[in-house]
C-alpha atoms as an extended CHARMM CRD file, in Angstrom:
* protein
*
       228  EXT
         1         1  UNK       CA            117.9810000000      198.3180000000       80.8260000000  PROA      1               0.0000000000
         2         2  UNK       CA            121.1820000000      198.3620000000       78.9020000000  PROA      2               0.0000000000
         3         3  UNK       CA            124.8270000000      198.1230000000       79.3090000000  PROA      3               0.0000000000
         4         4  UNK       CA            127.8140000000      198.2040000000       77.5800000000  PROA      4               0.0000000000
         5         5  UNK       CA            131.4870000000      198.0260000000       77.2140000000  PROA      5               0.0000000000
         6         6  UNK       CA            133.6600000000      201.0870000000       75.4710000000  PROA      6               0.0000000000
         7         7  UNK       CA            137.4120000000      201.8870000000       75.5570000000  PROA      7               0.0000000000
         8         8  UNK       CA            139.2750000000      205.2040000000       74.6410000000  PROA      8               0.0000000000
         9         9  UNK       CA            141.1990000000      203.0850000000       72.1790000000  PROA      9               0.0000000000
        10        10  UNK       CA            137.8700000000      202.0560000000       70.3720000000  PROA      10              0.0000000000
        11        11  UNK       CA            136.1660000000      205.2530000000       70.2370000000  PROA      11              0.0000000000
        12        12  UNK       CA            132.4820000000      204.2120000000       71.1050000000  PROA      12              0.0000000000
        13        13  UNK       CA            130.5660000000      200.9660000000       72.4220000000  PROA      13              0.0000000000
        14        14  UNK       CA            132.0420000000      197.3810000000       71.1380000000  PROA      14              0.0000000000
        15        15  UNK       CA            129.5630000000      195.1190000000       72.6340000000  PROA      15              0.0000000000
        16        16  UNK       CA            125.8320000000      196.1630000000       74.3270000000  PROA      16              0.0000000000
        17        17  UNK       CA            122.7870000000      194.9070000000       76.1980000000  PROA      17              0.0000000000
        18        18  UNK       CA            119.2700000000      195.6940000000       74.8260000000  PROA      18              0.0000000000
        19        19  UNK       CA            115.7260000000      194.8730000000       75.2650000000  PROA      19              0.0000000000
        20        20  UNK       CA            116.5680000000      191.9680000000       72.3300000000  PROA      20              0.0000000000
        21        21  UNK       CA            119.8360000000      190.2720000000       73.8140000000  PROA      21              0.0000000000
        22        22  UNK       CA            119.9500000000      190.8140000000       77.3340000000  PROA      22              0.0000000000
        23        23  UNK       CA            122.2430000000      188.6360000000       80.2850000000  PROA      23              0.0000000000
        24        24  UNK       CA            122.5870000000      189.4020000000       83.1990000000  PROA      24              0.0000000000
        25        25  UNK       CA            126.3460000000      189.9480000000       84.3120000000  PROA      25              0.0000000000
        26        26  UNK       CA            127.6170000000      190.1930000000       81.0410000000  PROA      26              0.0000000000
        27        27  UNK       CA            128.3430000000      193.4740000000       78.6820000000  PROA      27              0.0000000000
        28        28  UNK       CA            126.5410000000      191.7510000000       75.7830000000  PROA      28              0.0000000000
        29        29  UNK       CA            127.6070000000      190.8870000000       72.1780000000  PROA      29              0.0000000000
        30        30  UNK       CA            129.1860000000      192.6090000000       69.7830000000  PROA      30              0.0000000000
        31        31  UNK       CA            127.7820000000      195.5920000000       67.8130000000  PROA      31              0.0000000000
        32        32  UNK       CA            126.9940000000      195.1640000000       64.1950000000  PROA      32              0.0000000000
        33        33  UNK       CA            130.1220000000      195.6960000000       62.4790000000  PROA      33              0.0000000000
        34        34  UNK       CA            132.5630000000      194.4280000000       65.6720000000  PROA      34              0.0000000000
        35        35  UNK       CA            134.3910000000      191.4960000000       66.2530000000  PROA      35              0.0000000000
        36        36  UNK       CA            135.0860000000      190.2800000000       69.8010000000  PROA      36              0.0000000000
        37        37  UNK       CA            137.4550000000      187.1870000000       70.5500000000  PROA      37              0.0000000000
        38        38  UNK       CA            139.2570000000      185.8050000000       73.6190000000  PROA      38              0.0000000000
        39        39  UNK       CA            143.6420000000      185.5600000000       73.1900000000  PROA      39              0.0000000000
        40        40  UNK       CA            144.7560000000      182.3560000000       74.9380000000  PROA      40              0.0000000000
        41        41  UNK       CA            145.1880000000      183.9900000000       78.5230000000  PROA      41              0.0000000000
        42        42  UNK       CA            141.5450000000      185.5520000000       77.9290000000  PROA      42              0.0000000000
        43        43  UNK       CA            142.2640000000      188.7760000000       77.2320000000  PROA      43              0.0000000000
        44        44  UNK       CA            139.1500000000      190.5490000000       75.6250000000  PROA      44              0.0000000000
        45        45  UNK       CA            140.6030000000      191.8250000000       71.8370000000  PROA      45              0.0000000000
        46        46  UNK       CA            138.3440000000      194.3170000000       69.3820000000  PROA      46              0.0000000000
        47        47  UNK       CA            138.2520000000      194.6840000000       65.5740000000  PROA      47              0.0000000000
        48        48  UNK       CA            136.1590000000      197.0520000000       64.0090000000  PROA      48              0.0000000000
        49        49  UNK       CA            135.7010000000      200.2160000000       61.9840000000  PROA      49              0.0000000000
        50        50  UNK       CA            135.9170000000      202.6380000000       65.3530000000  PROA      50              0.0000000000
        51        51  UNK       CA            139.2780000000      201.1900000000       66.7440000000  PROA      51              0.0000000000
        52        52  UNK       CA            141.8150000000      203.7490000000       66.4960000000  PROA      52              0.0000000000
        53        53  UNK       CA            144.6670000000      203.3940000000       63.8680000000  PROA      53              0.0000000000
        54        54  UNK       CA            147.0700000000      204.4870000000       66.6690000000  PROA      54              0.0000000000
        55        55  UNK       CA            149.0680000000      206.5210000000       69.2840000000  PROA      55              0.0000000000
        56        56  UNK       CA            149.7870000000      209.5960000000       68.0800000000  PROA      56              0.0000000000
        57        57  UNK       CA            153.8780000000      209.5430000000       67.3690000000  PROA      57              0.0000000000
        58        58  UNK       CA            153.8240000000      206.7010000000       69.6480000000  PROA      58              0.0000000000
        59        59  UNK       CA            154.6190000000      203.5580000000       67.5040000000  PROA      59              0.0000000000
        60        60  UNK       CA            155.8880000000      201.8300000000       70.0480000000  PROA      60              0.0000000000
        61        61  UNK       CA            152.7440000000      201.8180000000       72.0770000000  PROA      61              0.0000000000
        62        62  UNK       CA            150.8820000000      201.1180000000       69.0400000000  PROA      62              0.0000000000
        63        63  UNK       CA            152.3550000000      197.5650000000       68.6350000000  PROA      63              0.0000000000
        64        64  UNK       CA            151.6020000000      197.0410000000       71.8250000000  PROA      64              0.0000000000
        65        65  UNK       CA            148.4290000000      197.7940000000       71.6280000000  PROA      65              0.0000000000
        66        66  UNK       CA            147.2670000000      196.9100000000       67.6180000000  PROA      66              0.0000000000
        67        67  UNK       CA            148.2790000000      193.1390000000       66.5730000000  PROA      67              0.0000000000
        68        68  UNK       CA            149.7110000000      192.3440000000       62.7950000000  PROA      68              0.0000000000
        69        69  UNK       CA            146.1290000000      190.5990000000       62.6960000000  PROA      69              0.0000000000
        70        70  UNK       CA            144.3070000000      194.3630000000       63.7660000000  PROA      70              0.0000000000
        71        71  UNK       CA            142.9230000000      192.9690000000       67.1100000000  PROA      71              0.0000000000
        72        72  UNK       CA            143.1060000000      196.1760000000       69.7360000000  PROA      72              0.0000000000
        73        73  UNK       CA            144.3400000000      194.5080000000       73.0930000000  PROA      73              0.0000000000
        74        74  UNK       CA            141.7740000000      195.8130000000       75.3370000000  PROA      74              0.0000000000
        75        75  UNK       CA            144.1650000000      195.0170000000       78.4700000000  PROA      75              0.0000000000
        76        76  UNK       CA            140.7340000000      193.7230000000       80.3680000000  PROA      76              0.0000000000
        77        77  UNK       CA            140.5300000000      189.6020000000       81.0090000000  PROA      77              0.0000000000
        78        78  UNK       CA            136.6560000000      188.1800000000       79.8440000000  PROA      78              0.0000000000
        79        79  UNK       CA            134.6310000000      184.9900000000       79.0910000000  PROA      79              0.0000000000
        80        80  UNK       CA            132.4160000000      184.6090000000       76.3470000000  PROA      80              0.0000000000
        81        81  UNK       CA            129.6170000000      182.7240000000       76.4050000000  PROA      81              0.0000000000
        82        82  UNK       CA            127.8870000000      179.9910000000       73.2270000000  PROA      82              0.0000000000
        83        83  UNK       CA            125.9960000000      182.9980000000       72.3450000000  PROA      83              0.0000000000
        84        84  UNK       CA            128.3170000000      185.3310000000       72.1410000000  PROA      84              0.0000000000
        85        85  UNK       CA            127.6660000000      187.3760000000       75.2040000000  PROA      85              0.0000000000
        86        86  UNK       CA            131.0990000000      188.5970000000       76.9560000000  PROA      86              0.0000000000
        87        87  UNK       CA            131.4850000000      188.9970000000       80.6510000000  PROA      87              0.0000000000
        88        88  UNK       CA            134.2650000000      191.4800000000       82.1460000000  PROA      88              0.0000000000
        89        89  UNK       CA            136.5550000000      189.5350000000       85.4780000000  PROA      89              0.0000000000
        90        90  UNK       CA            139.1140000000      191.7340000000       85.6190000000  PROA      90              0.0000000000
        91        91  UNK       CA            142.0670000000      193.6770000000       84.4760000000  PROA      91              0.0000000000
        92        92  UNK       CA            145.2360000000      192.1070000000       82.7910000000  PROA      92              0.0000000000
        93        93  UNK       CA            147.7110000000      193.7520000000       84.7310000000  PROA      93              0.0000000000
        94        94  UNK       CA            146.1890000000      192.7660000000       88.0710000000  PROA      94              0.0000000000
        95        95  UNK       CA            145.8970000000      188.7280000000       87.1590000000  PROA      95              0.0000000000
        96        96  UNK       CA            147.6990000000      186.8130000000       89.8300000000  PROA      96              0.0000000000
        97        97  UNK       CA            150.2210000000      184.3800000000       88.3230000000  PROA      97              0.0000000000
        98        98  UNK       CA            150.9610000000      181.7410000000       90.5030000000  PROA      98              0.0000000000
        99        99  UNK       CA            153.9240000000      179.8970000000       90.8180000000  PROA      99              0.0000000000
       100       100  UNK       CA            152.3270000000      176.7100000000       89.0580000000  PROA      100             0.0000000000
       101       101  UNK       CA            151.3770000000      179.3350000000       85.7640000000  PROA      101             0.0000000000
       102       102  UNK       CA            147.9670000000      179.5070000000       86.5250000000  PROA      102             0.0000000000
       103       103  UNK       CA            146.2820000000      182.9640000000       85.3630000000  PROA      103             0.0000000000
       104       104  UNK       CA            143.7070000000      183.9640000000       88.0210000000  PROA      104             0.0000000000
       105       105  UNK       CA            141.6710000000      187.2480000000       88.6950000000  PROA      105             0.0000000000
       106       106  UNK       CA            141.9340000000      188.4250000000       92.6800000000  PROA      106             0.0000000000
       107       107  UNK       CA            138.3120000000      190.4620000000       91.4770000000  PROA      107             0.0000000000
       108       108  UNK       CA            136.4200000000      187.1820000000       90.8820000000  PROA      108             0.0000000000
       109       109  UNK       CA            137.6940000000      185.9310000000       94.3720000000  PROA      109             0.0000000000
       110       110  UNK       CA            137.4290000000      189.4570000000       96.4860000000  PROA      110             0.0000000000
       111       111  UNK       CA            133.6650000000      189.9740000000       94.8210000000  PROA      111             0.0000000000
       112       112  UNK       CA            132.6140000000      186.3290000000       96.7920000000  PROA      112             0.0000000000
       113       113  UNK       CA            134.4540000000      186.8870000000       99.7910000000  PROA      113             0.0000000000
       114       114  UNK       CA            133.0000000000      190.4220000000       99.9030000000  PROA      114             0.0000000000
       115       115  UNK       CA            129.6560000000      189.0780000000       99.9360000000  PROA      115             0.0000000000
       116       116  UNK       CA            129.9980000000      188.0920000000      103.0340000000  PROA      116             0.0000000000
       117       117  UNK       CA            127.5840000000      191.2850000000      105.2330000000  PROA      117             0.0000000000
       118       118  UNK       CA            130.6200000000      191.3500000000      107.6330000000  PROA      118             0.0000000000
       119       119  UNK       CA            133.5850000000      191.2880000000      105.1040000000  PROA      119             0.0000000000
       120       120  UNK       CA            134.1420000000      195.0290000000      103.9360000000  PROA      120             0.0000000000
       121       121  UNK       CA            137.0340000000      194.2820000000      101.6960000000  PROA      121             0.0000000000
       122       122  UNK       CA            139.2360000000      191.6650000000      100.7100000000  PROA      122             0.0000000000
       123       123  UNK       CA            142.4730000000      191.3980000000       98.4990000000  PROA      123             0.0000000000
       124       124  UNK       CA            143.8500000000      188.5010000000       97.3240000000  PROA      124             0.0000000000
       125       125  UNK       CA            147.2660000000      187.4980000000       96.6520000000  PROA      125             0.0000000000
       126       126  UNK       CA            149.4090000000      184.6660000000       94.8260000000  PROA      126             0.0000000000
       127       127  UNK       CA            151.3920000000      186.0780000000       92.6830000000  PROA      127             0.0000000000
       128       128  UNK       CA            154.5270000000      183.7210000000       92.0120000000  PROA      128             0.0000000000
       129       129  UNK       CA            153.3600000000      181.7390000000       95.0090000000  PROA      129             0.0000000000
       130       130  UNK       CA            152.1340000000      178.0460000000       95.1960000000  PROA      130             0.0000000000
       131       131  UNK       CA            148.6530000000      179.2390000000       96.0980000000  PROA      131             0.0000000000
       132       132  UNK       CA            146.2200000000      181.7610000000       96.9520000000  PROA      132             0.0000000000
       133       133  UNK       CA            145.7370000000      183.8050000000      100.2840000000  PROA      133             0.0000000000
       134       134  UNK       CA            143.6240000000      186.5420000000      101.2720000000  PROA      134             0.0000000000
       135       135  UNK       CA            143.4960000000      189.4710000000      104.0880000000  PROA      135             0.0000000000
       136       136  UNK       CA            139.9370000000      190.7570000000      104.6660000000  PROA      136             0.0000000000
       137       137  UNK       CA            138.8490000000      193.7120000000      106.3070000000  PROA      137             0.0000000000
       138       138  UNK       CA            135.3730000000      193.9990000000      108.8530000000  PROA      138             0.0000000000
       139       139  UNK       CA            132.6530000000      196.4780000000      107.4740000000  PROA      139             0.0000000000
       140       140  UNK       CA            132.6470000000      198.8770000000      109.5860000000  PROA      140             0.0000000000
       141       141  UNK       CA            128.5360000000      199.5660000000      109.9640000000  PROA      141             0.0000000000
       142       142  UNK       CA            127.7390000000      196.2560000000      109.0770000000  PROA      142             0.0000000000
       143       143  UNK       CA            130.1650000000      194.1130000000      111.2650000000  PROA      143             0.0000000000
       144       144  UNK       CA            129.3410000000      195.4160000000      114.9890000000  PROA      144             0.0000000000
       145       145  UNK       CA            125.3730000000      195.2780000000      114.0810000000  PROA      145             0.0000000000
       146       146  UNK       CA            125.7640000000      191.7760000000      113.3570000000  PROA      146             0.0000000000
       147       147  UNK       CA            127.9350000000      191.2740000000      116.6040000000  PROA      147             0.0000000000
       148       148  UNK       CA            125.6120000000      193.0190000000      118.9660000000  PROA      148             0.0000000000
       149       149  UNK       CA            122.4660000000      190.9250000000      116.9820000000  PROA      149             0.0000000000
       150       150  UNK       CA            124.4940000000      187.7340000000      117.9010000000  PROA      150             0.0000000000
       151       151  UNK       CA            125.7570000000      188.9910000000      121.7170000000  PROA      151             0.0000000000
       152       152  UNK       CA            129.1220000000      189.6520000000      120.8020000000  PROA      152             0.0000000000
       153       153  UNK       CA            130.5090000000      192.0520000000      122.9880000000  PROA      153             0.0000000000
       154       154  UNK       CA            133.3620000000      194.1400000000      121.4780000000  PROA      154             0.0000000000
       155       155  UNK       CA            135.0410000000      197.1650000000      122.4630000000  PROA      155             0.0000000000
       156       156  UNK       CA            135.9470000000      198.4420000000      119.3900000000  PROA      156             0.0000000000
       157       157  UNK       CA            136.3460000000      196.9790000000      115.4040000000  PROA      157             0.0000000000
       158       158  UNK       CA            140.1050000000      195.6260000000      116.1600000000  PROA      158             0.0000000000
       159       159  UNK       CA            138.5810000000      194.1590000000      119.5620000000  PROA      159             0.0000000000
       160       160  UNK       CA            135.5250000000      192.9310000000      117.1950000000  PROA      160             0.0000000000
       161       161  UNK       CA            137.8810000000      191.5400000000      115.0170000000  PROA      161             0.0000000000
       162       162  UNK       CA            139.6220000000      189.2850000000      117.4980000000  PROA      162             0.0000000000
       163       163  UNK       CA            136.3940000000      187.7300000000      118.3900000000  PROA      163             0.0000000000
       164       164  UNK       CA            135.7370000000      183.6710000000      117.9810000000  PROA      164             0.0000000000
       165       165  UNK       CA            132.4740000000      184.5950000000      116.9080000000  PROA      165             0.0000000000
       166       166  UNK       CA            133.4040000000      187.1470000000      114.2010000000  PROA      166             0.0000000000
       167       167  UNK       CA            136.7810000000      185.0290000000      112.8570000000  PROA      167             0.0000000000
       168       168  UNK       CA            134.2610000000      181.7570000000      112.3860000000  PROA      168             0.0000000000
       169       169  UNK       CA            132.2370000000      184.0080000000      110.5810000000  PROA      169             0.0000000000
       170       170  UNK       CA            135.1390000000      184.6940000000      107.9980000000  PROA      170             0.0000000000
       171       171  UNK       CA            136.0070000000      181.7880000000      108.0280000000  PROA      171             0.0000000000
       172       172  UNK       CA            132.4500000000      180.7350000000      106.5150000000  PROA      172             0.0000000000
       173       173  UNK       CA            132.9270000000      183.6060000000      104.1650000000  PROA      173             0.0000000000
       174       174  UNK       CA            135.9210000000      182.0500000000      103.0660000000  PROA      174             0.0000000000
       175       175  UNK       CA            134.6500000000      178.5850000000      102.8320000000  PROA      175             0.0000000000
       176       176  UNK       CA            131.4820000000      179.6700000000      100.8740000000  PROA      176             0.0000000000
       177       177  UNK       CA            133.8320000000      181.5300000000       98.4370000000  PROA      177             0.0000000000
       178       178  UNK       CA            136.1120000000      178.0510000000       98.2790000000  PROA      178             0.0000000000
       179       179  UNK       CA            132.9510000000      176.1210000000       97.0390000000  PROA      179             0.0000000000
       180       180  UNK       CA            132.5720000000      178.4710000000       94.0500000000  PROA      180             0.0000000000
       181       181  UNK       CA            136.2390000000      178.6280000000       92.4810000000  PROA      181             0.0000000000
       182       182  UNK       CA            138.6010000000      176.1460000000       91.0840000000  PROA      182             0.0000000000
       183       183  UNK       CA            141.1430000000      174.4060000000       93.1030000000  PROA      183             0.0000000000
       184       184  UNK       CA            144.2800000000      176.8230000000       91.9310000000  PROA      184             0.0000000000
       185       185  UNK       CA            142.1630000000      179.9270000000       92.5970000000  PROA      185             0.0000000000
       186       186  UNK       CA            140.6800000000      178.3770000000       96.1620000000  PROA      186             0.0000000000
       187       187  UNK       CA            141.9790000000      180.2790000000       99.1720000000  PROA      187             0.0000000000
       188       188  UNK       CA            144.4220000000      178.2160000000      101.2770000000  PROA      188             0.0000000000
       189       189  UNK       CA            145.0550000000      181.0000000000      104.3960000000  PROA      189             0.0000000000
       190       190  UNK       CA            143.6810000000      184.7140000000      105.4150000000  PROA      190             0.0000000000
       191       191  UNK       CA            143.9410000000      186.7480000000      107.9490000000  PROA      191             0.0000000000
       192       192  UNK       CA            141.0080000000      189.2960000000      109.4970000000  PROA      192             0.0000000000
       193       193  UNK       CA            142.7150000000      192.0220000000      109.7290000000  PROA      193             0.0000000000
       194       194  UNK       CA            142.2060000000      194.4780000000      112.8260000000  PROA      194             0.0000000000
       195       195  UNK       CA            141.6520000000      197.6740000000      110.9840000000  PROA      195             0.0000000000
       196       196  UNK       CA            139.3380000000      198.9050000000      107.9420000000  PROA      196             0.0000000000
       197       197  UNK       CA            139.4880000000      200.2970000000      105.0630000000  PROA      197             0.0000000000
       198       198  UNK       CA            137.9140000000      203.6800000000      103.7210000000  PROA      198             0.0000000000
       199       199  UNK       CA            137.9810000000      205.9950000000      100.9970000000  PROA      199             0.0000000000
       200       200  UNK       CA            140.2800000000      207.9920000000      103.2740000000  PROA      200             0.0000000000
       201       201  UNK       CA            142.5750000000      205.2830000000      103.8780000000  PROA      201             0.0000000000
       202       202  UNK       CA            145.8900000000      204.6930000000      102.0070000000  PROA      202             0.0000000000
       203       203  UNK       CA            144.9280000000      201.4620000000      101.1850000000  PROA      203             0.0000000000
       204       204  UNK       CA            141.9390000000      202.0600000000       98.8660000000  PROA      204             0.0000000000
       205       205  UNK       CA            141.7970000000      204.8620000000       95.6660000000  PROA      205             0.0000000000
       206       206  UNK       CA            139.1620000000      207.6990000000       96.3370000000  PROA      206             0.0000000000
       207       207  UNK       CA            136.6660000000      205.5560000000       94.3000000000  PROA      207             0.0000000000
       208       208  UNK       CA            137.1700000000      202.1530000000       96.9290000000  PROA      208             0.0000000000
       209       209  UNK       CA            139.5550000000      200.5700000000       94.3670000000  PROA      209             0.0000000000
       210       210  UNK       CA            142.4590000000      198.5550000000       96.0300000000  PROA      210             0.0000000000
       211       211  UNK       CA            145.6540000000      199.7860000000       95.8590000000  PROA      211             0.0000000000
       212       212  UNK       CA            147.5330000000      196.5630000000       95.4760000000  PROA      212             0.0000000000
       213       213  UNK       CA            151.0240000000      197.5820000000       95.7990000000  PROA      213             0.0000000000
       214       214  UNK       CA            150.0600000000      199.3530000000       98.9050000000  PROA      214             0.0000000000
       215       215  UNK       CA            148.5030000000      196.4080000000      100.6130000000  PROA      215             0.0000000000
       216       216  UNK       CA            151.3550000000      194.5700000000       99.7790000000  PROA      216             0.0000000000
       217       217  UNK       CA            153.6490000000      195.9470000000      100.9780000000  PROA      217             0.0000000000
       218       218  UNK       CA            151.8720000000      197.5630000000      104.3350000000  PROA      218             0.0000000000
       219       219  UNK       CA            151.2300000000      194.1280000000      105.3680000000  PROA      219             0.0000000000
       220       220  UNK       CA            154.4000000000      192.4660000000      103.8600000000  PROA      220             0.0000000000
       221       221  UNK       CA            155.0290000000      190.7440000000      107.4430000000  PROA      221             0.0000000000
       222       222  UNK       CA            150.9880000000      189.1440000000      107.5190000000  PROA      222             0.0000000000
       223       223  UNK       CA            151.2810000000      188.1920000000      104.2170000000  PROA      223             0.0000000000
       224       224  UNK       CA            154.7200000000      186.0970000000      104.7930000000  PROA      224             0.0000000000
       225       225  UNK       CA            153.3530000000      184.8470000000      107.9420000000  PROA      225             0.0000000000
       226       226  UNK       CA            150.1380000000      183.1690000000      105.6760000000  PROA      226             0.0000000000
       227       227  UNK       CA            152.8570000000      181.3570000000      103.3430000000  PROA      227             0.0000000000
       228       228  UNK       CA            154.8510000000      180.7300000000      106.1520000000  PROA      228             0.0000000000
């Protein structure tokens, strides 16, 4: 079992898992000949022999992407480990900044909410804000077959969603995800929301990937009523 991280801009694998250095959750170390380090706000950076020199007749881009020092800014946020094994949380450009300046990842949070059997999805928001709030979503196969296993009746998921039963159950979700994350990252308000969401929904990417700015702004009027 194997796995591995590798970016366009690095033109083959920069760390790797192998029968010889193996932990689970991580990427792994650094090939022979790459160097891996953390910048301040943990963004993962990569020198090595396969990093490209460059955008083609796009210096601009370059410098944003190549460091005076020759560090490619791999645009992902990681931890590193004492032995050198480096674990992906999440994208730069999707890192909530809160109003306080604390960096956070929404992925690290939405991944233990979504753990949840009844939670489908969840998105997490904070961004220039005093603190962190989340709108979930039911699963749609899962939710209901818990309800009718616990005699919830329910007309349909919006119905289901409106149920004492089903909202404590977030709620646990939510406090179980609490109990695992810092206090600046630790969800302060959510909101079950009455719908779900699918690959054929506008609020998710063909490949179940949130579309933030979507979210955002389709539930504008939830989201001011949680920092309200």
């Amino acid at each position: 079992m194997t796995s591995q991280v590798t970016h366009s801009e690095t033109c083959g694998a920069v760390t790797a898992c192998g029968p010889d250095g193996f932990k689970l959750g991580t990427v792994g170390r650094a090939t022979p000949g790459m160097e891996v380090s953390l910048a301040d706000d943990g963004e993962i950076l990569i020198r090595g022999p396969v990093n490209t020199p460059g955008y083609y007749k796009q210096e601009e881009a370059t410098r944003a992407l190549i460091d005076e020092d020759g560090w490619v800014h791999s645009g992902d946020i990681g931890t590193m480990d004492a032995d050198g094994f480096i674990a992906v949380v999440d994208r730069k450009k999707e890192l909530i900044i809160t109003s306080n300046g604390k960096n956070i990842a929404p992925s690290n949070i939405e991944n233990y909410l979504k753990e949840s059997p009844i939670v489908g999805h969840a998105m997490a928001v904070g961004d220039n804000k005093p603190y962190v709030v989340a709108v979930l979503t039911l699963d749609g196969e899962i939710a209901p077959l818990v309800a009718q296993k616990a005699g919830v009746e329910f007309t349909d998921l919006a119905d289901l969603a409106a149920k004492p039963e089903i909202r404590a159950m977030a709620q646990d979700a939510v406090d179980k995800a609490n109990e695992r994350l810092s206090r600046p990252e630790q969800i302060k308000a959510f909101e079950l929301l009455p719908v779900e969401w699918t690959a054929e929904s506008e609020e998710l990417t063909p490949t179940l990937k949130l579309k933030r700015r979507v979210v955002n702004h389709k539930y504008a009027d939830v989201l001011d009523r949680l920092y309200g």
